[in-house]
C-alpha positions as CSV (number, residue, x, y, z in Angstrom):
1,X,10.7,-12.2,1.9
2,X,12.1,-9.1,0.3
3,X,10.4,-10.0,-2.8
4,X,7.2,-9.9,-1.3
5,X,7.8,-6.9,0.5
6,X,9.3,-4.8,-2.3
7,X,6.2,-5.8,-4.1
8,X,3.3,-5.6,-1.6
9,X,3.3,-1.7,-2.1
10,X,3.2,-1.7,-5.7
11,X,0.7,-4.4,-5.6
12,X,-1.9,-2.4,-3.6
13,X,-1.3,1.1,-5.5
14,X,-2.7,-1.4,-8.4
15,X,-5.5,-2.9,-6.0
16,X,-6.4,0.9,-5.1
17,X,-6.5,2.0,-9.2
18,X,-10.1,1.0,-10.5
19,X,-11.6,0.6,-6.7
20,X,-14.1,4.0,-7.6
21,X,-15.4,2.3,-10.3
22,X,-15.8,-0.8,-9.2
23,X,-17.6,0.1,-5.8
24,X,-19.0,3.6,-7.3
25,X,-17.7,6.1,-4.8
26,X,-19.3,9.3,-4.8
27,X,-18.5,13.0,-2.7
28,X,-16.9,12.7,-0.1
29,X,-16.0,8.8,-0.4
30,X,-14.0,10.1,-3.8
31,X,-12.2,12.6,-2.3
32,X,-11.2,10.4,0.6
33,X,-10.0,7.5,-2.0
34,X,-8.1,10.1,-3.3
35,X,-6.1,10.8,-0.7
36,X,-5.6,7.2,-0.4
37,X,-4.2,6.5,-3.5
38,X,-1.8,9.4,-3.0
39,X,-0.2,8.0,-0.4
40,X,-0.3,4.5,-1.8
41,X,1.5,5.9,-4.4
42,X,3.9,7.8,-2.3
43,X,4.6,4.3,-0.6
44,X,4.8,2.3,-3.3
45,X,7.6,4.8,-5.4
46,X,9.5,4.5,-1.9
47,X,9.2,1.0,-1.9
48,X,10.7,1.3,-5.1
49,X,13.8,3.0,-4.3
50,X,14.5,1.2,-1.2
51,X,14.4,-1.9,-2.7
52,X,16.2,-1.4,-6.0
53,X,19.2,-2.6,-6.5
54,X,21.5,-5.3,-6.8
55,X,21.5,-8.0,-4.4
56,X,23.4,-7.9,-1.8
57,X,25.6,-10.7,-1.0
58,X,27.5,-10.7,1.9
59,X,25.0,-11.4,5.6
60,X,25.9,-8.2,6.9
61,X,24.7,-6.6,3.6
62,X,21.4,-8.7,3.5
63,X,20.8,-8.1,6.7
64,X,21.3,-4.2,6.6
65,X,19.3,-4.0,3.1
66,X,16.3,-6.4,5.4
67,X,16.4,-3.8,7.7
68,X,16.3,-0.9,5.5
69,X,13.7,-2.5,3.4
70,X,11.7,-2.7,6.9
71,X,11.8,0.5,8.1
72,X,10.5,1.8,4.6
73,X,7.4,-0.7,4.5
74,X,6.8,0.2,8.5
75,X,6.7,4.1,8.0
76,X,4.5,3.7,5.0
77,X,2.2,1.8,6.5
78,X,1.8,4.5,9.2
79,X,1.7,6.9,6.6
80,X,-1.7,4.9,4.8
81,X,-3.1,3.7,7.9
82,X,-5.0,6.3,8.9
83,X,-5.5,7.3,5.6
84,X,-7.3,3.9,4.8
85,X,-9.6,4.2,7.9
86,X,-10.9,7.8,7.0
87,X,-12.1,6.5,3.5
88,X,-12.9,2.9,5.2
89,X,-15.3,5.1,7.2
90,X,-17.0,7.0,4.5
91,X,-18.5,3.7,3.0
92,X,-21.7,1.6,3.6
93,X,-21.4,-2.2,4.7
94,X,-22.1,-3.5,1.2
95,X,-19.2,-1.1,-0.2
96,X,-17.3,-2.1,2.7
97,X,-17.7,-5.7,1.6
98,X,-16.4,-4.7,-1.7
99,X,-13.6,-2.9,-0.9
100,X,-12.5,-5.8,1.5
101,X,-12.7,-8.8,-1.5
102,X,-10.9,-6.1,-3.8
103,X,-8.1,-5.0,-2.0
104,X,-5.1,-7.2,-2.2
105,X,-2.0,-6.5,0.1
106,X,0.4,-9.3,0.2
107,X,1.3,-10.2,3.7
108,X,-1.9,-9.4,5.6
């Protein structure tokens, strides 16, 4: 499980990193991408951090480094959330489409 969710973040900073291109944002649909991937990227470097490291291997250890590892994913996700839904706004259905088959977050 902490695999997964030391990686999900990174994982969808790379989703995010061609997504202009491949579903031709333009104005204001750039901009807000933009500020997406900035926060991705804010999430995924704190991802990162929380979850480098040496395993632990006492319960007690796990189970603090689980919880730590939790807290980091949970506040980034409120971080992108609304983020996500002011560029998900911006597009048309057929971008939204694309965006939607593109976008891979591990665990959703």
């Amino acid at each position: 499980m902490g695999g997964n969710l030391c990686t999900s973040a990174t994982l969808l900073d790379l989703s995010l990193s061609n997504i202009d291109i491949m579903v031709k944002t333009t104005g204001i649909q750039t901009t807000a991408l933009e500020e997406l991937k900035k926060v991705v990227k804010e999430n995924s470097d704190n991802m990162s951090r929380v979850c480098i490291g040496d395993s632990p291997m006492s319960v007690p250890a796990k189970l603090a480094a689980a919880e730590k590892r939790l807290e980091a994913a949970l506040t980034g996700s409120r971080k992108i959330k609304p983020v996500a839904e002011k560029f998900y706004a911006t597009l048309n259905d057929e971008q939204k489409a694309q965006v939607n088959s593109l976008v891979d977050w591990p665990g959703l």
